[in-house]
SEDOLUM-988445 format. One record per residue (C-alpha): residue in one letter; x, y, z. Coordinates in steps of 0.02 Angstrom, whole numbers, plus 50000, padded with zeros to 5 digits. Layout:
<nodes>
AXYZ...
</nodes>
This chain:
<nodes>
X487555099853174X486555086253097X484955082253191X483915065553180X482095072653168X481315055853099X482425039053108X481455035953292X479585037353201X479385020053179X479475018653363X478515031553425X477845043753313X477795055753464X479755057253454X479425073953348X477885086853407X477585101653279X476465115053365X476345132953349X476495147253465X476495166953483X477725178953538X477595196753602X476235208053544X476685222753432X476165238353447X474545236553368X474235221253488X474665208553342X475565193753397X476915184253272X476525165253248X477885152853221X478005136053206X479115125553319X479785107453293X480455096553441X481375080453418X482535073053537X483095089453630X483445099253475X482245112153415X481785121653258X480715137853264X480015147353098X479105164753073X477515158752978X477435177952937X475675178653018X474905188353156X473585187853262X472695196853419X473135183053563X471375183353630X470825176853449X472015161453465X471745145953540X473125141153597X472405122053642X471635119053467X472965129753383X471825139453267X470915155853237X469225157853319X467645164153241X466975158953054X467425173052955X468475172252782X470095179252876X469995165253023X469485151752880X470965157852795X472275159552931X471565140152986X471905132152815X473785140152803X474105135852986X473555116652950X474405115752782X476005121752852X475825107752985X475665095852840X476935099752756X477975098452906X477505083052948X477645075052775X479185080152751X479745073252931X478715056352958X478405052552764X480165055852664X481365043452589X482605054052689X482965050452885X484015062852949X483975080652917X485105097752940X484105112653036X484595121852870X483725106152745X482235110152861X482165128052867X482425130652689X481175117152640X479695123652758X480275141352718X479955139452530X478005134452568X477975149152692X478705162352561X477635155452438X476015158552530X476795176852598X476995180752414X475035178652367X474305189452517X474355204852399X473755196752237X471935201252182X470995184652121X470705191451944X471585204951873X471235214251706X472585206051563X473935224451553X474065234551399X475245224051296X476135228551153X476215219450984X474705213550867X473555200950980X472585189750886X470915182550987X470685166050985X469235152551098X469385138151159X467965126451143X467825107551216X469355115251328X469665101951446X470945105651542X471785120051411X472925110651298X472485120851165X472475136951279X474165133751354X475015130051163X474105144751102X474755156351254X476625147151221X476665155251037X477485171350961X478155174950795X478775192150784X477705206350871X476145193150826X475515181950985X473735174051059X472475183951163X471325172551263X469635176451266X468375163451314X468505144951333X467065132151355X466655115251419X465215106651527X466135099251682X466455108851839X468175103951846X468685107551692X467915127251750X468855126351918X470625122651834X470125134951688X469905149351836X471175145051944X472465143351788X471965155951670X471095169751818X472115167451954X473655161551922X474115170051743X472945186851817X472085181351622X470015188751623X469655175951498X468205167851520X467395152551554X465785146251472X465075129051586X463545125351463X463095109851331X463355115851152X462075108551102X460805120751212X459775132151107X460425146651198X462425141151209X462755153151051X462065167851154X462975165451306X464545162151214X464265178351104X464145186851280X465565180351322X466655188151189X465705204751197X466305216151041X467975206351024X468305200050860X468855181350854X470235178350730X470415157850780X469285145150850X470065127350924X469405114450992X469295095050974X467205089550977X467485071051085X466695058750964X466855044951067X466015033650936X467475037350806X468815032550927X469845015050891X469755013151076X468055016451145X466295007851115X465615012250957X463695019350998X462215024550912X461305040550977X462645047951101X462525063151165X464235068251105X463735060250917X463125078150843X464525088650928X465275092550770X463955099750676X463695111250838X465495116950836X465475123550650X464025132550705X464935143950810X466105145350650X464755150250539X464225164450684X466145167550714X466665166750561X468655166150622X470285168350511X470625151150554X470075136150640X470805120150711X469515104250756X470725090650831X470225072750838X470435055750856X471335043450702X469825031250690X468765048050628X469625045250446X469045025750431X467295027450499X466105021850397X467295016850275X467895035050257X466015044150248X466305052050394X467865059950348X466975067050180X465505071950267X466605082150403X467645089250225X465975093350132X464985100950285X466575112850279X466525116750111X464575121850144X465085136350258X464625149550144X465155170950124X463605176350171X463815191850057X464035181749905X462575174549903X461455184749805X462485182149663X462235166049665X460345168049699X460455178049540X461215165949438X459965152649472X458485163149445X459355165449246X459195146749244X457395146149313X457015158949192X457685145349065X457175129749123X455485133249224X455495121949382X454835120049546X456745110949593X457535127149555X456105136949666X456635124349805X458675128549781X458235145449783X457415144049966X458735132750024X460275145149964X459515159450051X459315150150231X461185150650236X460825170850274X459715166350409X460145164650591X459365157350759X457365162650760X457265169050567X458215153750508X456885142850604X455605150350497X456285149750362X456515131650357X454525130050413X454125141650277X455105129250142X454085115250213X452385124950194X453055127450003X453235109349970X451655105050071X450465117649972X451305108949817X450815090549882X449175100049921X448815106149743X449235086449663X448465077349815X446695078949701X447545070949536X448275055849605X446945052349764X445005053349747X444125062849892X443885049049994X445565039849982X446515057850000X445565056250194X445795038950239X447325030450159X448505027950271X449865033150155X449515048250113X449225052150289X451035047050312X451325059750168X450275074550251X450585070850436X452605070550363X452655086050340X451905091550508X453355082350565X454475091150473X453715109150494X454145109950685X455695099950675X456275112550805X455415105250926X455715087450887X457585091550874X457345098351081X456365080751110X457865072651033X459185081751127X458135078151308X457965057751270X459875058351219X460475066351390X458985056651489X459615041551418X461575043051462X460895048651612X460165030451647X461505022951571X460565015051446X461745006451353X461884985651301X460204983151360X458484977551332X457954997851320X459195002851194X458374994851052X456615005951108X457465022351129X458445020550975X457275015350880X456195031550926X457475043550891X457755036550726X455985038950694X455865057150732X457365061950631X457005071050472X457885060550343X456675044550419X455195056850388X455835058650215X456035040450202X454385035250252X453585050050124X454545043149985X454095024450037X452085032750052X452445037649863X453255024449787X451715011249863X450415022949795X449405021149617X449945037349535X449565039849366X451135038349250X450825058949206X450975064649393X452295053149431X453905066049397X452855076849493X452795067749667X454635064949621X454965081549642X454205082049799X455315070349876X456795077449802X456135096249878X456245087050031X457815077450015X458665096149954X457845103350134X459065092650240X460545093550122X462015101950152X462535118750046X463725110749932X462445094849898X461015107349845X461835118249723X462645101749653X460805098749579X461185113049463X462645106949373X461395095549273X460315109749224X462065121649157X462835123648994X464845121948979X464945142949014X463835141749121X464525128149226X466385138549224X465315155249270X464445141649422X465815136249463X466605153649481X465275159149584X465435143249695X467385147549736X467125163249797X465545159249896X466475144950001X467095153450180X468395141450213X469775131250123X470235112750154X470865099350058X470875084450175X471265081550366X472805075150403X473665064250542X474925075750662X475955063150792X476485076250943X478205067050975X478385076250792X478375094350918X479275089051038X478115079051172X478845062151227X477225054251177X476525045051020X474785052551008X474235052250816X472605065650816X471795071250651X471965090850638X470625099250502X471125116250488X470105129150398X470835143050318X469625158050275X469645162050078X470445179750132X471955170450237X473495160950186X473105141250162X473745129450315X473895110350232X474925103550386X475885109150529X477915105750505X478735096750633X479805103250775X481145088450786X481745076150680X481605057550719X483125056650805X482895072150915X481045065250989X481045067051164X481165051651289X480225046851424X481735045651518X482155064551502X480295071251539X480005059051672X481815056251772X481965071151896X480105064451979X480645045952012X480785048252200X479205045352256X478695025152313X477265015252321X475615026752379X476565042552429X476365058752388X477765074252361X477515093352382X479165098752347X480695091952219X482045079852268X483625076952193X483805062952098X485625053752075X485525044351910X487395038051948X486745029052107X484875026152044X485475017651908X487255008451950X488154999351799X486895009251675X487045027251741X488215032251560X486615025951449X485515036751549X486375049451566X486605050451373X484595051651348X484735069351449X484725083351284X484865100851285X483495108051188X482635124051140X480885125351190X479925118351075X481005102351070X482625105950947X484215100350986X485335116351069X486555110951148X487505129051177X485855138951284X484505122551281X483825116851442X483195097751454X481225093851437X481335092951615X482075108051652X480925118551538X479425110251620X480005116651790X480305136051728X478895134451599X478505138251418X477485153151439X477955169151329X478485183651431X476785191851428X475905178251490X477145172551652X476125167951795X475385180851943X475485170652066X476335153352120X475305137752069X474235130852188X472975119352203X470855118452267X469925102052321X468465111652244X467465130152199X467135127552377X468595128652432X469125141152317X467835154452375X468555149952573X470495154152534X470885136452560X472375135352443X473565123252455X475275131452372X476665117452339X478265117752255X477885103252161X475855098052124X474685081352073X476195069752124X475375056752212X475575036952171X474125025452204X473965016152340X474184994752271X474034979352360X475514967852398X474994958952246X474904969352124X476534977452156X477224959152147X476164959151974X476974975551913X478514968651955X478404953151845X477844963151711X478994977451702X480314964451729X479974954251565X479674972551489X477974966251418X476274962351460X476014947451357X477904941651375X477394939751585X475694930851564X476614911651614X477614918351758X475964927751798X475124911651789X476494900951872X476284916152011X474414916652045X474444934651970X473414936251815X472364949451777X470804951551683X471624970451619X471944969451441X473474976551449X474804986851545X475844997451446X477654997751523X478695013851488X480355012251374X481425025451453X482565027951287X480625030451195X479045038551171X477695034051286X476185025651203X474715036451181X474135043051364X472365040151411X471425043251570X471745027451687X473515029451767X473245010351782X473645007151606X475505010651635X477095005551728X478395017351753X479945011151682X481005011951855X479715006151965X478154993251981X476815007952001X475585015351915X476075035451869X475625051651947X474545065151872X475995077951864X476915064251766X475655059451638X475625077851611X477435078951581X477135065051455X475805077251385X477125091351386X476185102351524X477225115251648X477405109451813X476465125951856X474975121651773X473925114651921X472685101751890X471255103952014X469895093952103X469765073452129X471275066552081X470415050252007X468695041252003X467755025551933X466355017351882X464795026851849X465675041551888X466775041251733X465305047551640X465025061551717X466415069151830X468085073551742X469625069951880X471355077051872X471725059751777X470425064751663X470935080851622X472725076151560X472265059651466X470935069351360X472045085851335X472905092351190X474715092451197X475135109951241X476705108951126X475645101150973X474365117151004X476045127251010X476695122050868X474725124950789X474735140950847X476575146250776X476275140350595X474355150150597X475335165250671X476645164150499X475235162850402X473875175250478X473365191950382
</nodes>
């Protein structure tokens, strides 16, 4: 018996009444609740599988009375359920309906929420077999990194998670709701600026007496990026040097810094040396009095107050936190007292008081001596001044100019300057020389200070230097290089520079093979096909079947053709393969790792903490809501296939746009590299903008991985809040971090 539920709404959206109701008491005075549909004389009635004592029902507002976590509960699944009933009645493409299409629809939502009434919220991770390795995730986002590295196993060897960090709230909510909840995971979350003086102790607490064989992460340095603005004094500028020190306290197997392509061109390239060299400076703690004792043999020889000052600056690499702070005041009270001692040869009393320069000299290294608390300053006037968005304007030029004052290679400028303008006799010259070069060694990295002492070697003692130089470097690297993730299997062309460090004890990583071949590179068509049912600002909780043969006419053969069989991460199979698609629904998770408990999604920690979960068959796929004319736009656009191929019809149209471009989807391709405004791209069947959950498929997330909070904002807000749109334009491909994670596990000791 077929029953027409909906093709009446447009008339009168009274035509079908969803309401709830009790039946008999049981024994214990608990009454069942089910929900009841009426349209047109038929009815529909469905056990919720809830019950409640009548007198705490009200029956008029159909709810729970009282405020306590059970009635908040019990209110939320009550109202979802109605929501879901009357989306899929009043809202879908569909206009007629089965009792059975209904029932089995609804009953999947109901089941799903029965299913999660015995699940604790965080569960300890079970006694698993094999050899974990411990890895943390830092910059996390959303978990791109976290989800590839909880997709890998080679043998008996796989991933334990143990802490992840970022500084948005979102990113923490879908971290907790992912990782804790849903995967029953205790990793933990760290919500705290790395660039804190106390981050390394509240990540250190995090980890507890666990080991950490990898560190990932990808610092956002904005001002590299092709794309972005390119700024002086960011707040996200210094990330990097931050991030390798948690490797120098870590001191990981391996570790993986992801980042954007325009990183190997800045500056002409200096970056990308700089980045290479500060790497190189991580130094075996435990080798380094044997190199201390091979410089004192050449002080011994060659008498200098240089060699002193290498000396000093070796041994801070053994220092950490507080005793590495004074160490590096003590260094400066070294080269002070020397300054001290010649101030009398090359100043008479008088001029040695007054002269402005070599009060620039002396009050430099005051600077320098509590560059601690400059550094602090530094860090405050960097986050004050993204706070006030201080940015293209008449400030900039103030603030900047002040923070390049305080930093201590300006100091070391202005001393040098202070030098070169006074009189010094031609004897003490070389002296006050030195003095700048002490300095100049202070803010060097490792590998530029011992560098000094090639000049000072014979040939055996270079090779003996040199020996001792090898062995005292932590990590290996050659060079960075450029991984595209359609190369693993992600139907997206997203070129990121990988530098992976290999620790002197471990096999050496140089690049990370690829997955597929060129002609096995998944389409857009095949990640994206089985979620083209929803129209123009509509949203869908649950899958629909798609019909390519009637979606797509004349043309259905060519499409059907893009549809591959493939194992998971991307090769051809076509014997036990499943499509992109089809592994996205059942997930890429190993076995030990498959979730607790059905996705679901919170507005917010708020809601969280109140039980208001909302669990759906199918999340985050919601189009935007567009104007008349810019659907008509879209349409000319994806019509002529091209932005700038549509500009004179735009014009002939009244449609232009001051958007620089629109990227419009090539089913039979790779998408273009996925940022964070959905508004960027056209989906290749339809003039709209795409949903979260498919610009995550584009990213190669499982549909079960839940992206919480706002879906999108603007403005302002961009700066600060990080939406669900956000979180998957900034992520990691999970498959690229998979495919990460698979070679270090081949190559781990």
């Amino acid at each position: 018996m077929s029953v027409n539920l909906s093709v009446y709404v447009n008339l009168s959206a009274n035509m079908a009444t969803i309401n709830f109701y009790l039946d008999k008491p049981d024994k214990k005075g608990l009454a069942p609740v089910y929900l009841r549909i009426n349209c047109n004389g038929s009815q529909i009635k469905l056990s919720t599988g809830q019950k409640i004592s009548p007198e705490h029902f009200d029956k008029k507002k159909q709810k729970a009375i009282g405020l306590t976590i059970e009635s908040t509960e019990f209110n939320h699944y009550l109202s979802f359920l109605r929501d879901r009933a009357d989306e899929l009645l009043h809202s879908s493409n569909k206009r007629t309906f089965t009792h059975d299409e209904i029932k089995e629809t609804l009953n999947q939502h109901i089941e799903t929420f029965k299913e999660q009434s015995s699940i604790q919220i965080v569960k300890e991770q079970v006694s698993l077999y094999g050899r974990p390795y411990a890895f943390i995730d830092l910059f996390a986002g959303a978990g791109g990194f976290s989800e590839g590295f909880l997709q890998a196993e080679v043998n008996d060897k796989y991933f334990d998670f143990v802490a992840a960090s970022d500084i948005n709230e979102n990113c923490e909510l879908t971290h907790i709701v992912r990782y804790n909840h849903q995967l029953g995971l205790n990793a933990s979350f760290l919500k705290q600026d790395i660039t804190e003086p106390d981050f390394l102790d509240n990540l250190l607490e995090k980890v507890g007496n666990k080991k950490i064989d990898v560190v990932c992460g990808g610092p956002p340095c904005q001002s590299f990026s092709l794309a972005g603005k390119r700024k002086k004094f960011d707040k996200k500028d210094d990330l990097f040097s931050h991030y390798l020190d948690v490797i120098k306290i870590l001191q990981p197997k391996y570790f993986v810094m992801e980042n954007v392509k325009g990183i190997l061109t800045k500056e002409n390239g200096k970056i990308k040396d700089l980045i290479i060299q500060e790497i190189n400076s991580i130094v075996d703690v435990k080798e380094i009095p044997g190199l201390v004792s091979f410089i004192k043999r050449l002080k011994a020889k060659h008498a200098s107050f240089l060699i002193e000052c290498i000396i000093k600056r070796v041994e801070m690499e053994k220092f950490r936190e507080t005793d590495l702070e004074l160490s590096r005041e003590e260094y400066i009270r070294f080269v002070d007292n020397r300054f001290k001692q010649l101030t009398p040869k090359i100043a008479d009393y008088k001029t040695s008081k007054t002269d402005s320069r070599i009060n620039t000299i002396r009050h430099g290294f005051n600077i320098l001596a509590r560059t601690k608390e400059w550094q602090k300053l530094k860090r405050d006037i960097i986050k004050e001044k993204d706070q006030c968005n201080i940015d293209s304007d008449a400030y900039v030029g103030s603030f900047n100019s002040f923070l390049t004052q305080i930093s201590p290679e300006n100091v070391i400028d202005e001393i040098e300057s202070a030098f070169n303008a006074l009189k010094v006799p031609v004897e003490f010259k070389a002296a006050c020389n030195d003095i700048v070069s002490a300095l100049k060694i202070y803010t060097s990295s490792f590998d530029e200070s011992v560098e000094l002492l090639t000049s000072l070697t014979s040939e055996s003692e270079g090779k003996e230097l040199s020996k001792i130089l090898d062995s005292i470097r932590l990590y290996k690297i050659e060079k960075p290089f450029v991984a595209n993730a359609s190369n693993y299997g992600v139907p997206q062309n997203r070129e990121r520079v990988l530098f992976i460090g290999c620790r002197k004890d471990q096999k050496f990583i140089s690049e990370i093979p690829a997955t597929v071949s060129e002609n096995e590179k998944v389409s857009v068509f095949e990640a994206l096909h089985d979620l083209d049912f929803v129209g123009n600002d509509e949203e869908a909780h649950h899958y629909e079947l798609v019909d390519i043969s009637k979606q797509f006419n004349g043309s259905a053969k060519k499409f059907q053709s893009l549809l591959k069989k493939r194992s998971i991460n991307g090769k051809q199979d076509s014997k036990s393969g499943k499509s992109f698609a089809e592994w996205s629904k059942q997930g890429r998770l190993i076995e030990r790792y498959q979730p607790q408990t059905k996705p679901f999604y919170v507005k917010s920690f708020e809601g969280l903490q109140k039980g208001e979960k909302y669990f759906d068959l199918l999340n985050n796929h919601k189009t935007s809501k567009q104007n008349e004319d810019v659907v008509k736009r879209l349409e000319i656009i994806l019509k002529n296939g091209d932005y700038r191929a549509a500009q004179c019809e735009l014009e002939e149209c009244g449609l232009t746009s001051n958007k620089r471009n629109y990227n419009v989807l090539k089913p039979e391709s790779q998408s273009s590299t996925i940022m964070t405004i959905p508004d960027d791209y056209i989906h290749y069947n339809s003039p709209r903008a795409l949903t979260v959950r498919e610009m995550a498929r584009l990213q190669s997330f499982d549909d079960s991985f839940v992206f919480q909070g706002k879906r999108s904002t603007g403005g302002n807000n961009r700066k600060t809040d990080v939406p669900q749109y956000t979180l998957v334009g900034n992520a990691v491909p999970p498959l690229l971090a998979r495919a990460i994670a698979t070679e270090i596990l081949k190559n781990i000791k």
